[in-house]
PAVOGU-439743 format. One record per residue (C-alpha): residue in one letter; x, y, z. Coordinates in steps of 0.001 Angstrom, whole numbers, plus 524288, in hexadecimal, padded with zeros to 5 digits. Example, Ala and Ser with C-alpha at 12.3 -4.5 7.8 and 13.67 -1.06 7.14 Angstrom:
! PAVOGU-439743
a8300C7EE6C81E78s835667FBDC81BE4
END
This chain:
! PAVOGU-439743
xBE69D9EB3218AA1xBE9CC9E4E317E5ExBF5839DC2817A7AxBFA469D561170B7xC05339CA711705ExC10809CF56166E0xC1A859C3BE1616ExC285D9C83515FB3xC2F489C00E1563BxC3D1A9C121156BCxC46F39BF3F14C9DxC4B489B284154B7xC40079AC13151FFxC3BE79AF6D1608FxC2F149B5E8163D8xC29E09BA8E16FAExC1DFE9C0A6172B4xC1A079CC6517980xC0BF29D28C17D7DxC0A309E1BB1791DxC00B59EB4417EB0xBF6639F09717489xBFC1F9FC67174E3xC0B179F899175C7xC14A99F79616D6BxC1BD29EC5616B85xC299E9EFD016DFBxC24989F4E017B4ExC1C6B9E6F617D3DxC29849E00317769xC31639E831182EDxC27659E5B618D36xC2AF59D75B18AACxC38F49D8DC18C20xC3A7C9D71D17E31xC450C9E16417777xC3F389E3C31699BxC48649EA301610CxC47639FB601646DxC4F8FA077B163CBxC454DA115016513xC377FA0C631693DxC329AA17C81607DxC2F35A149C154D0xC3BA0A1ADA14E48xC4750A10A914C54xC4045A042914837xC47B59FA7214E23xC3BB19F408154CCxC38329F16114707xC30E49E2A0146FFxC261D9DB4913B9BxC190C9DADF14113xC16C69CE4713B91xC08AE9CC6414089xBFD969D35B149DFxBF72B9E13614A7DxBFE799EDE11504ExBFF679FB3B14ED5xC0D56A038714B1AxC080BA10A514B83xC1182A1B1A1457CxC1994A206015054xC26ABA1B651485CxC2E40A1FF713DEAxC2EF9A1AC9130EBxC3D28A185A13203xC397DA0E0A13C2FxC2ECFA072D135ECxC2A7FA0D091267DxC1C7CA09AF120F2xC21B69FDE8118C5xC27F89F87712637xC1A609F81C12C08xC112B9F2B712092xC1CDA9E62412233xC18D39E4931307BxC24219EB1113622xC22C19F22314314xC29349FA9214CE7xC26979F39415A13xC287D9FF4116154xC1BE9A045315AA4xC147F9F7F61585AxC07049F7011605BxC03949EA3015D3FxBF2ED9E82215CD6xBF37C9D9A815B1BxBFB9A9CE5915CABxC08069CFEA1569FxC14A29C78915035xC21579CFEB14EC1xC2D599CBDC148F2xC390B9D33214E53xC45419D387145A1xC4EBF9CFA3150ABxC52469C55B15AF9xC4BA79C25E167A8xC584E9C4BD16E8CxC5C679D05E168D0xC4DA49D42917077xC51B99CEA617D28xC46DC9C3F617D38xC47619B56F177E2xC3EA39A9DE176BExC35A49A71618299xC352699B6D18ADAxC29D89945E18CC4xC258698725195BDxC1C3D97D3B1921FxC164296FA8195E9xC14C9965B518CBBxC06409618418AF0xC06DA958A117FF0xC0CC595090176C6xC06CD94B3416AC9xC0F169416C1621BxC0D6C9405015402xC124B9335515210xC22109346414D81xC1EFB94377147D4xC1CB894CC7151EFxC18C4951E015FEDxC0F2F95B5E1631CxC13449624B16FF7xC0BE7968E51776CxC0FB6970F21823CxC08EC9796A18AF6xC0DDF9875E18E2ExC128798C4619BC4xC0E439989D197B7xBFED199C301923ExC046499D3018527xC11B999DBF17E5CxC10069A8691735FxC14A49A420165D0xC115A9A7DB1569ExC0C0A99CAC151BFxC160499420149BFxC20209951315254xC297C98C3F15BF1xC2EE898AF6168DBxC3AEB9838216EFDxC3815979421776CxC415E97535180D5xC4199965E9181EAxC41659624118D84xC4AF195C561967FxC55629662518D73xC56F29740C187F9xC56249700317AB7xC48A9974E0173B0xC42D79718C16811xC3B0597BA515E8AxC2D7E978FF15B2ExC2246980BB154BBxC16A59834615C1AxC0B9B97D2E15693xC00E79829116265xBFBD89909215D9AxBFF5999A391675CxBF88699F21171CBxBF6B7992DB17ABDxBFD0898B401850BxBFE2097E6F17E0AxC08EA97F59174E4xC0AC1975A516A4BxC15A496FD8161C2xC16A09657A155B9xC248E9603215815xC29049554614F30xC2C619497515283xC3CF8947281527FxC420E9396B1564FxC4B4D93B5E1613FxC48DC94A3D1612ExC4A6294FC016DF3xC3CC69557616F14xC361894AC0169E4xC3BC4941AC1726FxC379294A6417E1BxC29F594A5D17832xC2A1393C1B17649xC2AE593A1118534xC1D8594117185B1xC21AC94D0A18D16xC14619515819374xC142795AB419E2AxC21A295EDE19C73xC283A96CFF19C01xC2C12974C619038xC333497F4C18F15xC325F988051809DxC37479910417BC1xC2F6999BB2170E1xC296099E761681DxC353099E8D15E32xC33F39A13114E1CxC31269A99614341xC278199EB513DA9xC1A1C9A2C414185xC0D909A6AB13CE3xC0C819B49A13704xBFFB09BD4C135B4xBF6D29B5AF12CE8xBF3569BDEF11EE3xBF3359B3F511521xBF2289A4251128ExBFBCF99D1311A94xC0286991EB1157DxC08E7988C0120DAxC13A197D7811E8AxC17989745912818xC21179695012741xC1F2295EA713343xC1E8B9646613F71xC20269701513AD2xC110496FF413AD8xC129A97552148FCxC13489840714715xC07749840413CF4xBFDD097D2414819xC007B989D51503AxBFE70992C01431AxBF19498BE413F23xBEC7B98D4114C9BxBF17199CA914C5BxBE9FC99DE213EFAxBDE89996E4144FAxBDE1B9A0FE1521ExBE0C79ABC4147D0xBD2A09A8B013E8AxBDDA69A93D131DAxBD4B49A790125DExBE25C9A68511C0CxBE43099A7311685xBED4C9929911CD0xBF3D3983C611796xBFC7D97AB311D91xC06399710811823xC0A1A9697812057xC151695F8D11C4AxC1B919539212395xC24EE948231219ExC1CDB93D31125DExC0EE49388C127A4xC0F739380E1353CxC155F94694135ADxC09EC94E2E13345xC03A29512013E78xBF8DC9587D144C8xBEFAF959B3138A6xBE4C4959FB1408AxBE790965E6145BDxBE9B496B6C13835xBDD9D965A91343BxBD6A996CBB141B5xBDC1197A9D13AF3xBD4D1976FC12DA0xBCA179794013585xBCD819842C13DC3xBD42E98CBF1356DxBCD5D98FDC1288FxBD71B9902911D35xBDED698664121C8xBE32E97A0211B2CxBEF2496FBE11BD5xBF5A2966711131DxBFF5295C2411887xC0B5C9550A111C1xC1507949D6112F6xC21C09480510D3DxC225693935110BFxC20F7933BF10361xC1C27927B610A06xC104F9305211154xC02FC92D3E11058xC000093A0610FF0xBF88C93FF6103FExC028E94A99103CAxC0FAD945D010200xC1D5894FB41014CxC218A95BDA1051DxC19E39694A10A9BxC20C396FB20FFA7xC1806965BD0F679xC0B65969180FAD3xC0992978640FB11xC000F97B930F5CFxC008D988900ED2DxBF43598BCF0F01ExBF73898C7E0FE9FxC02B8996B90F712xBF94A9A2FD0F4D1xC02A79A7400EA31xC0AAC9A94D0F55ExC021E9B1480FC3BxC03D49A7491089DxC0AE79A92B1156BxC13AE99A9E11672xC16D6995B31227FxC2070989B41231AxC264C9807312FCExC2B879734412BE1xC3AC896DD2129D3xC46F99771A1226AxC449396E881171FxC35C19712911530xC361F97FBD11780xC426897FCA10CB0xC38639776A10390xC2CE2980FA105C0xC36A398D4110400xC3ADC9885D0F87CxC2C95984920F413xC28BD993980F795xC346A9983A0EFF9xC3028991100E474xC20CB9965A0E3E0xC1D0A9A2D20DDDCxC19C89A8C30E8EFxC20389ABF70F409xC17269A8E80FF08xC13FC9B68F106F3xC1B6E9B0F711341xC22A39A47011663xC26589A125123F4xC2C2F99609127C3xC32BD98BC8133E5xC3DF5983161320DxC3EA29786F13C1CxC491496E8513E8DxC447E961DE14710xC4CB79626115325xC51929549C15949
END
């Protein structure tokens, strides 16, 4: 038989994930995992299992009553879990906490397999999973717990999902606790994570996709590209990729590897160092492109710094057009 994996994204920012039966529903799959979606009646009558489909193929049928879900409900994506049959991979969104469904973040273990310095800008860790593969939507992040402590630090994935070998793009912090750890060349050593956590992560595909990344927030947009790659996506798709410094940008031949493997594809790169030798020389905000806009018919897709996602909101508010969706990560450099 049949099944498909169904991602529960919680309100929390927590997802989980949960395998469904081809013919099952998913509150019944969500139950079989001891995972208390929101229900009063089961039937199809009360609506309080009410979620967004936000991406896959499934089947509601019409055993429910309008009062629970009405027509315009379900053209949005909305869905009555109770009902839904899901026949494909799904993402849900479900409008409450993890808690309030008596499950939380999973724990994971991991051994570090490598550790790749960028000069004075970044790490790339890699770690490889206990397990055969930790599920995640790509563009997410996990907690890792340094070492030696219980205090983690939060870093986007930048592996696609689906394999044992995780990856992250961590940048590089002077005296910061997990680049110090990484400094001493931490091969062979435990992990533990925690994940996946965040509401920042790619959606179903329909249009051009415009990404912006500020440093290392490159990270989650290495897992997307490879996702888009897996997924034969024939939308356009351009990258602007901004830094500080010279030495910052990082891992452009991997970009250039996806100009190749993913048709549509294409990347500029920026530096606000006015002293750069780059040709490119300022901010992201600088070097968007309007015809990367589509009259706004473009899903946007921002991780980078609070001060570069305020500059691009405040470019977006300024445009004609709204762009169709704009999603976006804030990150803060932790010590």
């Amino acid at each position: 038989m049949n099944s498909y994996r169904i991602a529960l994204n919680f309100e929390d920012g927590v997802t989980r994930f949960v395998d469904c039966g081809e013919h099952e529903k998913v509150l019944d799959a969500a139950y079989r995992h001891q995972i208390n979606l929101p229900m009063d009646c089961s039937d199809g009558v009360c609506g309080t299992c009410k979620c967004q489909a936000e991406s896959g193929q499934y089947e509601q049928g019409d055993d429910y009553i309008e009062d629970a879900l009405t027509q315009e409900e379900a053209d949005k994506g909305l869905v009555l879990t109770c009902q839904m049959i899901p026949k494909s991979d799904c993402v849900i969104a479900v409008p409450i906490s993890s808690g309030v469904c008596k499950t939380a973040v999973a724990k994971w273990q991991g051994q570090v397999s490598e550790c790749r310095q960028y000069e004075d800008a970044a790490y790339e860790l890699k770690i490889d999973a206990a397990d055969d593969a930790l599920p995640f939507l790509p563009g997410q992040y996990a907690n890792i717990t340094v070492p030696g402590g219980q205090t983690h630090r939060s870093y986007s994935f930048s592996s696609a999902p689906g394999q044992s070998r995780l990856s992250f793009l961590i940048k590089q912090v002077p005296g910061g606790l997990m680049s110090s750890w990484l400094a001493a060349k931490p091969l062979g050593q435990q992990v533990e994570m925690t994940g996946p956590l965040g509401s920042f992560y790619l959606r179903q595909v329909t249009r051009p996709l415009l990404f912006l990344a500020g440093g290392t927030g490159l990270a989650p947009f290495l897992s997307m590209l490879e996702v888009l790659v897996r997924q034969g996506c024939t939308q356009p798709v351009h990258l602007v990729y901004g830094v500080t410094r010279d030495q910052d940008l990082v891992m452009l031949a991997e970009l250039d590897s996806y100009t190749q493997r993913l048709p549509g594809f294409s990347y500029t790169t920026c530096v606000v160092d006015p002293e750069s030798r780059h040709e490119r020389k300022g901010y992201v905000t600088q070097h968007l492109d309007l015809a990367h806009w589509y009259e706004g018919q473009v899903d946007v897709y921002l991780c980078g710094p609070p001060p570069m996602v305020d500059a691009v909101s405040q470019f977006i508010d300024a445009q004609a057009h709204a762009p169709a969706n704009f999603y976006y990560e804030k990150f803060i450099t932790s010590q």
